[in-house]
N, C-alpha and C positions, 0 to 999 in steps of 0.2 A: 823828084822828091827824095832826099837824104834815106828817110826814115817811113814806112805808111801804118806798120806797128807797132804800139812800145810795148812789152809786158814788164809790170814793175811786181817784182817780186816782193813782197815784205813780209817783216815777221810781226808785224803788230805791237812793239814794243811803244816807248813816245819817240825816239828815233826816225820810225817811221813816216812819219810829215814831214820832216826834212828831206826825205830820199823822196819822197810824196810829190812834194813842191819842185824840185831838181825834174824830175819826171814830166809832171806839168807845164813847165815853164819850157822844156823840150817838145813835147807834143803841140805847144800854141805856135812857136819857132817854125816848126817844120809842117806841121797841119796832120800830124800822126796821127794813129784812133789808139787810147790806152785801152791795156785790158791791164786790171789790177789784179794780182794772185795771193794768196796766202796758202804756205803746204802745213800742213800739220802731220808732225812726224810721229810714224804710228809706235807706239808702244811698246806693240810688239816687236818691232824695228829698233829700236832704243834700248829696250833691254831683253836684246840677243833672244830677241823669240820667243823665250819660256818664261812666261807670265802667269801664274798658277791662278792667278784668278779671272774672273769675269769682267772685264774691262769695258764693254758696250757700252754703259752709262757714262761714263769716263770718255771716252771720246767722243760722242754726245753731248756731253756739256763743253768740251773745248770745240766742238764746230759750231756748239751757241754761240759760245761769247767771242768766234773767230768773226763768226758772222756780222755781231753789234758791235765789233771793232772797227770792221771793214766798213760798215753804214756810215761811221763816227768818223771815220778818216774822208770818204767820198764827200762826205759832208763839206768839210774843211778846203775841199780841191776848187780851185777857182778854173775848172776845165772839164767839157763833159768827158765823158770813159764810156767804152764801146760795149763794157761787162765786166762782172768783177767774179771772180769762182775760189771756190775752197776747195782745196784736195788732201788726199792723207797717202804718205808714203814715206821713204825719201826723198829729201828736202831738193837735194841736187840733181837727182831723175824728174823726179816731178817736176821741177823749171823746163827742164832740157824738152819732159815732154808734151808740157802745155804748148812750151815757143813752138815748137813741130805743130804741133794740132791745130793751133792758132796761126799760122803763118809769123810769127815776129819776126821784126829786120832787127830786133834789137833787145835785149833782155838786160831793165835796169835794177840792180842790189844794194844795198847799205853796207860799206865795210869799214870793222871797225878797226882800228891801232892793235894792232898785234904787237908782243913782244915776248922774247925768252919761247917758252914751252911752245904754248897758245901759235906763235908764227911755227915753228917748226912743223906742229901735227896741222897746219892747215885751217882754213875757213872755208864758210859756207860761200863767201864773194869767189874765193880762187878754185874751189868744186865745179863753181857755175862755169868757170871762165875755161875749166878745162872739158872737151866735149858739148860746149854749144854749138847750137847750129846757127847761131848768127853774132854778131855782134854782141859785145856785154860792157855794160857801163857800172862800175864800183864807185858809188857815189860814199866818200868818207864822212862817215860820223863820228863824233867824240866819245869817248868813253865814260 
């Protein structure tokens, strides 16, 4: 077998289904088990650690509505999935170390069209692809 894990990494955006169904349509192919991910980048990671306030509520509601994202999209997949998990970190560690924890032969991303600034300082798709432990598939979305 090509493939026996996929992890599809998503940000939850409407995007998402697209990289979703690409993912899908790869695991029916191959007879892969998906695990779907979503990271949620902390806060305090985001803006440089010093965050003078109380943030807990805040990230609390974004693992709500990560959650009723994630439901909405499973929903929509015409293929079962092995488990679906929410984490909070960095976005390109956290891939790197679910696929390790989860065994993945293969960790699939949505990327989008870069141009000027935006490709120079990099994406979350070419983060993933540098430092994985397995396989990475950048499935292109539109902008």
């Amino acid at each position: 077998m090509l493939y026996n894990k996929i992890l599809l990494a998503v940000d939850l955006t409407d995007d998402s289904i697209k990289v979703a169904n690409k993912a899908a349509a790869l695991c029916k192919a191959t007879g892969a088990e998906l695990i779907i991910l979503h990271v949620i980048e902390s806060l305090n990671y985001a803006y440089g650690g010093d965050v003078p306030i109380d943030i807990t509520n805040i990230q609390t509601e974004l693992k709500e509505t990560a959650k009723e994202r994630i439901a909405m999209l499973e929903a929509q997949l015409d293929t079962p999935f092995q488990e679906s998990c929410i984490t909070q970190g960095s976005i390109e560690s956290e891939i790197h170390r679910i696929a390790e924890e989860k065994k993945a032969d293969l960790i699939i991303v949505g990327s989008h069209c870069r141009h000027g600034l935006a490709l120079l300082l990099g994406s979350t798709s070419n983060g993933v692809l540098h430092g994985a432990p397995c396989d990475v598939l950048a499935v292109k979305v539109t902008e």
